[in-house]
py3Dmol code that shows the C-alpha trace and the ligand (Angstrom):
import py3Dmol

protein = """\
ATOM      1  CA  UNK A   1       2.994  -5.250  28.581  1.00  0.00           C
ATOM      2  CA  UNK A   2       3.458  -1.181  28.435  1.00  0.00           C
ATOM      3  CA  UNK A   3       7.274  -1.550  27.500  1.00  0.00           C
ATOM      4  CA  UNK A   4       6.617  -2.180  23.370  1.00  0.00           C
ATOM      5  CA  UNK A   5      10.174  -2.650  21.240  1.00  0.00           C
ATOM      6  CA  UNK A   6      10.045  -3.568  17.773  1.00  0.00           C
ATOM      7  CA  UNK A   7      11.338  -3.142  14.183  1.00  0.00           C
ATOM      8  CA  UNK A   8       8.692  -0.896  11.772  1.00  0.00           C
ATOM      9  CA  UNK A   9       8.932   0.981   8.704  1.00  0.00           C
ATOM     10  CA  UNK A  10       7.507   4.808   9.632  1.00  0.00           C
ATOM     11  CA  UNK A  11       3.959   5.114   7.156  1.00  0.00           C
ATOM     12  CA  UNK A  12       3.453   9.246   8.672  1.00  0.00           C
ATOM     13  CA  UNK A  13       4.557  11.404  10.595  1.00  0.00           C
ATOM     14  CA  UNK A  14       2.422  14.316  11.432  1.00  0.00           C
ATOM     15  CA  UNK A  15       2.921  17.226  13.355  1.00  0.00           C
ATOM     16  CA  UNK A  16       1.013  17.442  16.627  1.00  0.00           C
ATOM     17  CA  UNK A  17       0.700  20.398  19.173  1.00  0.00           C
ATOM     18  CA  UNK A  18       3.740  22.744  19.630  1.00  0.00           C
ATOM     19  CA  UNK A  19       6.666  20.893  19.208  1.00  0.00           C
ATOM     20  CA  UNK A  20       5.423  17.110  18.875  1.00  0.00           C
ATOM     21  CA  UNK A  21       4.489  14.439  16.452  1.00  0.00           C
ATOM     22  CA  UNK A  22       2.610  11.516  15.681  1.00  0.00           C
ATOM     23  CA  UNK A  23       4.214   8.501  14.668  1.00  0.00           C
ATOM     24  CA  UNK A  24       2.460   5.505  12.622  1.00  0.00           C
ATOM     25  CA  UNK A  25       4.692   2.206  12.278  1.00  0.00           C
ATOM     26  CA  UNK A  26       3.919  -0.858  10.704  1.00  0.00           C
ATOM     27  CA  UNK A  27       5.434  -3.576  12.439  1.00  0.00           C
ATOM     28  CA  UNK A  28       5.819  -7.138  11.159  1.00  0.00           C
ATOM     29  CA  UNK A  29       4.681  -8.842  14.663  1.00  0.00           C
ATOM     30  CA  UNK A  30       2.199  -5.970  15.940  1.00  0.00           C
ATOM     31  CA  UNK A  31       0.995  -4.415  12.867  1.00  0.00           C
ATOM     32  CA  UNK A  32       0.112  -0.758  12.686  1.00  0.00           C
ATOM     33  CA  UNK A  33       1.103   0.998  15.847  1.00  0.00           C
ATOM     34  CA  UNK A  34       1.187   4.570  16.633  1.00  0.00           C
ATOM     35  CA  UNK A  35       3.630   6.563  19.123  1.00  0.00           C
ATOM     36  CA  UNK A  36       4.017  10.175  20.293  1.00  0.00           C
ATOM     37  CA  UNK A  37       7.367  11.769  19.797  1.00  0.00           C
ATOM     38  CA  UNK A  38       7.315  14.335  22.252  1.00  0.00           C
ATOM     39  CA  UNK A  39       9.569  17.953  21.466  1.00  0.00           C
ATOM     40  CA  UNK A  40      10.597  16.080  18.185  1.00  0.00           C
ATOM     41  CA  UNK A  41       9.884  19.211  16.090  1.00  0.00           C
ATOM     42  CA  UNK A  42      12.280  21.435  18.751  1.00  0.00           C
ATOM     43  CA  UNK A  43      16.029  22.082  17.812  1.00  0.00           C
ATOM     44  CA  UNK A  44      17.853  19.917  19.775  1.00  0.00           C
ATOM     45  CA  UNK A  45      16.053  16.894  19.657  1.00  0.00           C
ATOM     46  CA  UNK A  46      17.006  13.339  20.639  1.00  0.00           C
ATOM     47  CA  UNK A  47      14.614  12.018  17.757  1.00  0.00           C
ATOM     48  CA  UNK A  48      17.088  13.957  15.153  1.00  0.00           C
ATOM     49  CA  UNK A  49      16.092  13.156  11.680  1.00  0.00           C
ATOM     50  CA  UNK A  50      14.799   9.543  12.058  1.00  0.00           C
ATOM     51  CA  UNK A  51      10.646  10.361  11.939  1.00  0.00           C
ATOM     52  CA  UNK A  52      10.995  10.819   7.941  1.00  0.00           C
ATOM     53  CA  UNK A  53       8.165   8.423   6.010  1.00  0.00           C
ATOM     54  CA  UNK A  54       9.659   5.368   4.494  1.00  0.00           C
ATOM     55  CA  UNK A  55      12.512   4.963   7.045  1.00  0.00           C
ATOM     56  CA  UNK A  56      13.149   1.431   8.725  1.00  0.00           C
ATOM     57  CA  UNK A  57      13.387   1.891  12.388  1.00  0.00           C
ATOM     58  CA  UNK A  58      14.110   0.191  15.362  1.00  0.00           C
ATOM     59  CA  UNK A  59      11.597   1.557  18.104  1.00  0.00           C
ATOM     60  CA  UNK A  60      11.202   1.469  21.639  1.00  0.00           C
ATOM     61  CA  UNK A  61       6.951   2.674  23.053  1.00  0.00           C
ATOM     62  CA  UNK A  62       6.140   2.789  26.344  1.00  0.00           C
ATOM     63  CA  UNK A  63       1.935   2.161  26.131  1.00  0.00           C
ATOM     64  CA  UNK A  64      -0.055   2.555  29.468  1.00  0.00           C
ATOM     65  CA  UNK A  65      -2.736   0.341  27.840  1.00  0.00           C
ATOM     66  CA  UNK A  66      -3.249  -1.230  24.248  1.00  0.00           C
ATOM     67  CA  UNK A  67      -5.523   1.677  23.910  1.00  0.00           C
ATOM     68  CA  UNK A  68      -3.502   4.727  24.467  1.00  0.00           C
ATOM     69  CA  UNK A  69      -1.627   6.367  22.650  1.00  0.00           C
ATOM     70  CA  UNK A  70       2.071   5.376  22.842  1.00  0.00           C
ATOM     71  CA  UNK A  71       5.047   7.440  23.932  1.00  0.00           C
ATOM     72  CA  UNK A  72       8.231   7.136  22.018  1.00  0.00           C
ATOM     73  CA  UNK A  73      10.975   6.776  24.381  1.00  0.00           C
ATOM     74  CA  UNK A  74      13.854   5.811  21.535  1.00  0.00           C
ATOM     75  CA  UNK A  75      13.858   5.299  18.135  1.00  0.00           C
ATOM     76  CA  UNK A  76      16.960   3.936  16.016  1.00  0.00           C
ATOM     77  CA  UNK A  77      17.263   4.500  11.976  1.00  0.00           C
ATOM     78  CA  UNK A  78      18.180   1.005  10.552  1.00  0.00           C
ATOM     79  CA  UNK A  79      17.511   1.750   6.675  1.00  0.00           C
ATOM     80  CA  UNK A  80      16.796   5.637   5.624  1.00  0.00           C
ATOM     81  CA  UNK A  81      15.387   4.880   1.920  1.00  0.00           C
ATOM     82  CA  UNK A  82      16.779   8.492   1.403  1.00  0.00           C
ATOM     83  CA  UNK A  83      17.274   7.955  -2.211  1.00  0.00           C
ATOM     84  CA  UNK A  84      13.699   8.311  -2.442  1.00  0.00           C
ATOM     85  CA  UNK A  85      13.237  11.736  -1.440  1.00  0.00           C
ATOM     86  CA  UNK A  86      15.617  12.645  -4.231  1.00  0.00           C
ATOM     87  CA  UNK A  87      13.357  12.172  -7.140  1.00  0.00           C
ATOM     88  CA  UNK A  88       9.907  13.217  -6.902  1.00  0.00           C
ATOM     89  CA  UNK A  89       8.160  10.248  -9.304  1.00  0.00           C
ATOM     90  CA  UNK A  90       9.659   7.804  -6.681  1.00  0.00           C
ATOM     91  CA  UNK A  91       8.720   9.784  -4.164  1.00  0.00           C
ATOM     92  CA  UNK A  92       5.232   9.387  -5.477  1.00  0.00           C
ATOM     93  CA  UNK A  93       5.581   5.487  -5.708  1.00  0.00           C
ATOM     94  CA  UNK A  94       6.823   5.484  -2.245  1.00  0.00           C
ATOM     95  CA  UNK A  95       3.972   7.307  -0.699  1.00  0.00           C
ATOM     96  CA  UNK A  96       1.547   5.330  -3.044  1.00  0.00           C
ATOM     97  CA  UNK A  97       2.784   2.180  -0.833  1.00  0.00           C
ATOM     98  CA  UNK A  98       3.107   3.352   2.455  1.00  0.00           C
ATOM     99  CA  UNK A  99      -0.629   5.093   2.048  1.00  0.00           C
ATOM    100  CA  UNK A 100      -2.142   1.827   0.849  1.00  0.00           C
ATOM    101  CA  UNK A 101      -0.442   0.134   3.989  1.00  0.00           C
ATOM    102  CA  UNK A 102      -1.920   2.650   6.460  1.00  0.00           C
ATOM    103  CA  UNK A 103      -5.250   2.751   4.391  1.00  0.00           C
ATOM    104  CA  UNK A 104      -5.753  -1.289   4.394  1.00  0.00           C
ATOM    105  CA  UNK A 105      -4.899  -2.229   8.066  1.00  0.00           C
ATOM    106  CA  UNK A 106      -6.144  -1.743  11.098  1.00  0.00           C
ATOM    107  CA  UNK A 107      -4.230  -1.201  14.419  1.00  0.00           C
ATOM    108  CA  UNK A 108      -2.999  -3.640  15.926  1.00  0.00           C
ATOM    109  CA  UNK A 109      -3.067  -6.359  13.149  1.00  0.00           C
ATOM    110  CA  UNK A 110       0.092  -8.122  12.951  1.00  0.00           C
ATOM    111  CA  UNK A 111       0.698  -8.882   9.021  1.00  0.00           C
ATOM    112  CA  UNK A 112       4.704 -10.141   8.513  1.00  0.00           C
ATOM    113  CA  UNK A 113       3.554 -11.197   4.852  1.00  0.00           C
ATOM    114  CA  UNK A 114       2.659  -7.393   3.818  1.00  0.00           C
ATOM    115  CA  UNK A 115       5.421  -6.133   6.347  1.00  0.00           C
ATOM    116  CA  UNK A 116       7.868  -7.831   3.844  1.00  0.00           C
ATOM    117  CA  UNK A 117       5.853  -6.524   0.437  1.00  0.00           C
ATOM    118  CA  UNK A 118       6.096  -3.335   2.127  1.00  0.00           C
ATOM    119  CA  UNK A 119      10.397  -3.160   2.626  1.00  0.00           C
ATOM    120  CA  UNK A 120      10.372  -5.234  -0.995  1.00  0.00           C
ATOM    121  CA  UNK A 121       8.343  -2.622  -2.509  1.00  0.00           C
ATOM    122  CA  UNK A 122      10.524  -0.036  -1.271  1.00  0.00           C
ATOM    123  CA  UNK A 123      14.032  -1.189  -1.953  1.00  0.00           C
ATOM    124  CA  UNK A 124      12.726  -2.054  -5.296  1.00  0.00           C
ATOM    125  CA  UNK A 125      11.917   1.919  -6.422  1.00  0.00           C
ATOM    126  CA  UNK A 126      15.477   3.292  -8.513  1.00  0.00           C
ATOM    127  CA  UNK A 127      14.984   6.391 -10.411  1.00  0.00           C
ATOM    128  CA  UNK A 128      16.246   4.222 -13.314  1.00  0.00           C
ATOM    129  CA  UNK A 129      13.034   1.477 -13.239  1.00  0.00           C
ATOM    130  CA  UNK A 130       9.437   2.372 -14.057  1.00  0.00           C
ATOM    131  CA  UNK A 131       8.797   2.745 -10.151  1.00  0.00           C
ATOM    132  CA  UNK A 132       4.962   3.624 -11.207  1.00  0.00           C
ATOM    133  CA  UNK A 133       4.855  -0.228 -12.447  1.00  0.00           C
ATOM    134  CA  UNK A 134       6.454  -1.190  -9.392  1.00  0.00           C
ATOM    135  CA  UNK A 135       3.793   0.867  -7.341  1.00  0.00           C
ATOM    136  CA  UNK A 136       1.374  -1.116  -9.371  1.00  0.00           C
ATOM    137  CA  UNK A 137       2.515  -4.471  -8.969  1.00  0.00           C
ATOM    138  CA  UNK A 138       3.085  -4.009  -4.996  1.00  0.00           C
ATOM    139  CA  UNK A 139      -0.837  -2.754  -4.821  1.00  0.00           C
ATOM    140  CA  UNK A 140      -1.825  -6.225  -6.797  1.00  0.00           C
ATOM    141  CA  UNK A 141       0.241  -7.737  -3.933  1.00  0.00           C
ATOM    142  CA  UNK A 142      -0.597  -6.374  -0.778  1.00  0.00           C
ATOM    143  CA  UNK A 143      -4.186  -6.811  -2.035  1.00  0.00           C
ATOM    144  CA  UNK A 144      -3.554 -10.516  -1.692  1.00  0.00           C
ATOM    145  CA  UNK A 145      -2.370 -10.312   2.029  1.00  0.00           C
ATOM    146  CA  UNK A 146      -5.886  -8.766   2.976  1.00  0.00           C
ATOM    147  CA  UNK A 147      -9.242 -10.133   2.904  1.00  0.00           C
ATOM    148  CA  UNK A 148      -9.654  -7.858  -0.032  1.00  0.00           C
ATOM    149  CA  UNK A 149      -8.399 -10.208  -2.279  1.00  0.00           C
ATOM    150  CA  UNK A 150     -10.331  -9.422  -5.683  1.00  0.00           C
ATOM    151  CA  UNK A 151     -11.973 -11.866  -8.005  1.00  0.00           C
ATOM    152  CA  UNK A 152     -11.124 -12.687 -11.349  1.00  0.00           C
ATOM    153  CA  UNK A 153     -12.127 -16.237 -11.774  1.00  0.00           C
ATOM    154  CA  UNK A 154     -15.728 -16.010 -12.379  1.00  0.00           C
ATOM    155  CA  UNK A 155     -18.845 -13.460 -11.989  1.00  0.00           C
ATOM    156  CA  UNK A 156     -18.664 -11.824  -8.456  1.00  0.00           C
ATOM    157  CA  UNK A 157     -22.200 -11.030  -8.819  1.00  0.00           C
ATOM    158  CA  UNK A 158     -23.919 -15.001 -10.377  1.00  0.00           C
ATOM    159  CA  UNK A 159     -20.537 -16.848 -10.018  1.00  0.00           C
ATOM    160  CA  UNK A 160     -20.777 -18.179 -13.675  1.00  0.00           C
ATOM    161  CA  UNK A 161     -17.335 -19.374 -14.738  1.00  0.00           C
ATOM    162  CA  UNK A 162     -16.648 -17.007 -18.552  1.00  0.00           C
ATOM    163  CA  UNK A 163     -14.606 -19.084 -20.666  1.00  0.00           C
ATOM    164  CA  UNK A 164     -16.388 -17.339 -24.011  1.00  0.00           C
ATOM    165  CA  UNK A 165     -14.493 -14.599 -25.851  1.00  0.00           C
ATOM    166  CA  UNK A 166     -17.019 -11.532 -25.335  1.00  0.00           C
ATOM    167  CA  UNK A 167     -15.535  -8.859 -22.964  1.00  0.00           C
ATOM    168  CA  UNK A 168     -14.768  -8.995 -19.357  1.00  0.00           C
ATOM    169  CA  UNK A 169     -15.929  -6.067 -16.737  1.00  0.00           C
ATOM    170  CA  UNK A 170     -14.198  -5.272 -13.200  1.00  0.00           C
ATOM    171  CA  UNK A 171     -17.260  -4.013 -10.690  1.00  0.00           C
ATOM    172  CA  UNK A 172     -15.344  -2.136  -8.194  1.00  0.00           C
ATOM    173  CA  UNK A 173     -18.045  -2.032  -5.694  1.00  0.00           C
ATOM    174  CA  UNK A 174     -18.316  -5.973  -6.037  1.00  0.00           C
ATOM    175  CA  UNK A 175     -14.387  -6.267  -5.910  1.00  0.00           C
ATOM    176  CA  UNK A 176     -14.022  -8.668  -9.130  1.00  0.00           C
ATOM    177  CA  UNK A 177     -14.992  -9.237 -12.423  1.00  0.00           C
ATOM    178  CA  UNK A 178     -18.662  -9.239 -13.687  1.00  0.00           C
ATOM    179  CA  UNK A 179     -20.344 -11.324 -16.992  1.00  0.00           C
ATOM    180  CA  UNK A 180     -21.955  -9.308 -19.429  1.00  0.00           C
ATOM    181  CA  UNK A 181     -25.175  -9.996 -18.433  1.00  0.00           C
ATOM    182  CA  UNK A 182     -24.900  -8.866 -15.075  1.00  0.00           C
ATOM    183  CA  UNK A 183     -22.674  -5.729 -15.810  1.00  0.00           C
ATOM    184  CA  UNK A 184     -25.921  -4.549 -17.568  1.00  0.00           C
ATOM    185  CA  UNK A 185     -27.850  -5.151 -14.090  1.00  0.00           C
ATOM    186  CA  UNK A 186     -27.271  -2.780 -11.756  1.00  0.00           C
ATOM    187  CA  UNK A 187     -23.747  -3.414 -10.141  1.00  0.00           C
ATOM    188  CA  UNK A 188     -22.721   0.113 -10.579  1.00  0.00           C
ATOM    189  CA  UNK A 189     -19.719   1.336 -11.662  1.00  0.00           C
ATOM    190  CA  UNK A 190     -18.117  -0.942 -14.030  1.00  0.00           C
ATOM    191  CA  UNK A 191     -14.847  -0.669 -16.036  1.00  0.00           C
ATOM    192  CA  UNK A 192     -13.559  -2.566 -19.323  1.00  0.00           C
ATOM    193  CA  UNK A 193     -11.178  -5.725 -17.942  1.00  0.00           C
ATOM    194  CA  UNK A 194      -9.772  -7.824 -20.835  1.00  0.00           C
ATOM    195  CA  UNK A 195      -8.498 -11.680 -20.558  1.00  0.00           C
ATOM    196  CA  UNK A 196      -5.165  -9.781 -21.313  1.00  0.00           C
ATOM    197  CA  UNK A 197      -5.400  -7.479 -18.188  1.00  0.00           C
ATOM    198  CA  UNK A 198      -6.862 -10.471 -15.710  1.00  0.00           C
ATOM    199  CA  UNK A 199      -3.706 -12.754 -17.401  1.00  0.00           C
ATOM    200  CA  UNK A 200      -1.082  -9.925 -16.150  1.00  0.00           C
ATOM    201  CA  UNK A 201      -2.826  -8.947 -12.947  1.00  0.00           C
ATOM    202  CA  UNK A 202      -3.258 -13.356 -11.962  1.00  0.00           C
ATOM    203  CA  UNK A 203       0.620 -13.689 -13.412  1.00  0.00           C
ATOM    204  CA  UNK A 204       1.801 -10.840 -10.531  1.00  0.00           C
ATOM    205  CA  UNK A 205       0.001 -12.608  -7.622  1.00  0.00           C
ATOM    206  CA  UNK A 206       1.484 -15.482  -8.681  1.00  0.00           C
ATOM    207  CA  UNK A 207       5.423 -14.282  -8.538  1.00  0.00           C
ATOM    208  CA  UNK A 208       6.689 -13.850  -5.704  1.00  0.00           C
ATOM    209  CA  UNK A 209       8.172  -9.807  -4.746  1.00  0.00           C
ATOM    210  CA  UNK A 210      11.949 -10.232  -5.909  1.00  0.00           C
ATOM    211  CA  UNK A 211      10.721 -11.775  -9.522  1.00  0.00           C
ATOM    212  CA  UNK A 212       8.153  -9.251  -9.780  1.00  0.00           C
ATOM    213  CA  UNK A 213      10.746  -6.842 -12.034  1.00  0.00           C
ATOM    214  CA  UNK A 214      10.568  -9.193 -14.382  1.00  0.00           C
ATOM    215  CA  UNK A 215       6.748  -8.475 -15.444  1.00  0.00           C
ATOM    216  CA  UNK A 216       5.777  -5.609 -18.055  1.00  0.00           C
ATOM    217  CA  UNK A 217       2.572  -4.044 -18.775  1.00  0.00           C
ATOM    218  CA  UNK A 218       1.967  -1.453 -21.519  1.00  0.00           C
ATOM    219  CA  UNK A 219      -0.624  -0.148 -23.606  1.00  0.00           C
ATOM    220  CA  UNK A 220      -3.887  -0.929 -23.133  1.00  0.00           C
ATOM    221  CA  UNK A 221      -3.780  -3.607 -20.342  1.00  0.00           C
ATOM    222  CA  UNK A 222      -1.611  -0.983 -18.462  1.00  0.00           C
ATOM    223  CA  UNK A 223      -4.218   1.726 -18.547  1.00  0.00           C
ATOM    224  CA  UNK A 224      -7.051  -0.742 -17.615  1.00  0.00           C
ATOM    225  CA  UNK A 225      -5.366  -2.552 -14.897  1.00  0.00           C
ATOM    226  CA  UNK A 226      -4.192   0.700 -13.072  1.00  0.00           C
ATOM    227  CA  UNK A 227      -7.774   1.889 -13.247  1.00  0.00           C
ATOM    228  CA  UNK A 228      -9.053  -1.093 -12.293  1.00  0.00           C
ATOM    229  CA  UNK A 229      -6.845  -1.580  -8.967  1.00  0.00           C
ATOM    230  CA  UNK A 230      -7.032   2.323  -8.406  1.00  0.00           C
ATOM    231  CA  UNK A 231     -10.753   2.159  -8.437  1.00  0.00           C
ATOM    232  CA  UNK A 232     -11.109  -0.960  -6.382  1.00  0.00           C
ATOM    233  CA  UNK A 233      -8.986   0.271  -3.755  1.00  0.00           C
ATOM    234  CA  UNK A 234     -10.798   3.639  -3.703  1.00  0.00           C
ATOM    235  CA  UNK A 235     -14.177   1.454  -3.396  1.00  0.00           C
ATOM    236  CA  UNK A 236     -12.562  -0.567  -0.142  1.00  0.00           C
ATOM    237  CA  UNK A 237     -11.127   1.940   1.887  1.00  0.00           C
ATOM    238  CA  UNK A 238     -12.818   5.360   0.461  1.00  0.00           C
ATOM    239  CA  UNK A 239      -9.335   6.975   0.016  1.00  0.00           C
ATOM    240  CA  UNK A 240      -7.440   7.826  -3.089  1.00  0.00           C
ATOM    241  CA  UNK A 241      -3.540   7.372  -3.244  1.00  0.00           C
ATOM    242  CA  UNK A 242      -1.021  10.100  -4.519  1.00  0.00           C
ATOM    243  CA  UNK A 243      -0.892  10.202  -8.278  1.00  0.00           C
ATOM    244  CA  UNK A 244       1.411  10.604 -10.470  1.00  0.00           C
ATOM    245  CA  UNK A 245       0.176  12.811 -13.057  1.00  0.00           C
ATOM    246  CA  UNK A 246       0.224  15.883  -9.856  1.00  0.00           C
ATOM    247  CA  UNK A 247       3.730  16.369 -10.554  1.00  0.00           C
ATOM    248  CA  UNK A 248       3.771  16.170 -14.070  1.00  0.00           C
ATOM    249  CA  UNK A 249       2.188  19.680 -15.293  1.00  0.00           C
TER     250      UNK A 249
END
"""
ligand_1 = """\
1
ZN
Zn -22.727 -12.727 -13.816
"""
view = py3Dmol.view(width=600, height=400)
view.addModel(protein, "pdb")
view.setStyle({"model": 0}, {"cartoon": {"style": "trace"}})
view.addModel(ligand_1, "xyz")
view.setStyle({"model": 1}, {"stick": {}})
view.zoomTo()
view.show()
């Protein structure tokens, strides 16, 4: 079927050639799709301002085959998100989700579960909330609608169920938490993962997106559990995500 219309929320946009650019949507029925939108970088431009990141968007792709790359014949703004751009620490948050989105999938993977985590995740940032907790919680969550689900309820390495109190590790590389036997065995990079940390990260799966704000971290379990998922992610798709601290100094 070359004619292609459906709903997405824009991940990138890059510039391509002259006076073009590359598209990537991620679409609750198709997945991750990718369209050119030819002269969209000239003046007068049917495209106007609607190829910004985080925008929702209804789009229409003409695709010669399921191979080749797309060409954007129309594209409709349904829900800007412009309120992002206005503060740079949501901005941050914002691009933190749509970059784990494009990192995790591949094309063509249809996904309505993390579609919806994705527009949640967004209309959740205000300049007002911690939006790098809500970055956090969404990256716990879209997690669980991959098959990189990570593993906190026994040893990823012997699978012996800890129920003693001596410390927890997180292997990244193993994508869960070790024992303390085998953290001292060769699993490679490990990082400190306390019963409080595994409580908060198991109590976000659980709620579901719109309860989410209702979860705090701070301290200790904060600092662990953002390394932890940072690291982990890092260790599945080889890409870091923005950070935060770059627009701090
Ligand atoms: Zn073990």
């Amino acid at each position: 079927m070359p004619l292609i219309r459906t709903r997405g929320v824009i991940l990138k946009s890059q510039k391509w050639g002259d006076a073009d650019r590359i598209v990537t949507i991620f679409s609750p029925n198709l997945g991750k799709i990718r369209g050119a939108a030819r002269g969209a970088r000239r003046m007068k431009t049917r495209f106007g301002g609607v190829l910004e990141p985080f925008g929702v968007v209804d789009l229409t792709l003409f695709q010669k085959t399921p191979e080749s790359l797309g060409q954007i014949s129309q594209i409709d703004l349904v829900m800007s998100y412009a309120s992002i751009r206005e503060d740079l620490t949501v901005m941050t948050a914002a691009a933190r989700m749509v970059k784990m989105v494009e990192a995790i999938t591949v094309d063509r993977d249809p996904n309505p579960g993390m579609y919806a985590t994705l527009v949640h995740g967004l209309e959740s940032l205000r300049p007002d909330s911690d939006v790098a907790l809500a970055a956090l919680l969404f990256q716990i969550h879209v997690l669980g609608h991959t098959g990189f689900r990570p593993q906190f309820d026994s040893c990823t390495e012997c699978g012996k169920v800890g129920h003693d109190q001596r410390p927890q590790w997180f292997s990244p590389r193993l994508g869960g938490v070790v024992c303390q036997e085998c953290s001292q065995q060769g699993v490679g990079r490990i990082l400190s993962l306390s019963k409080g940390s595994v409580a908060f990260i198991e109590q976000a799966r659980r709620l579901s997106m719109p309860n989410l704000s209702r979860l705090k971290a701070t301290g200790s379990v904060r600092v662990e559990v953002e390394t932890a998922m940072d690291a982990y992610f890092y260790a599945v798709v080889g890409k870091s995500l923005p950070t935060f601290e770059q627009w701090v100094s």
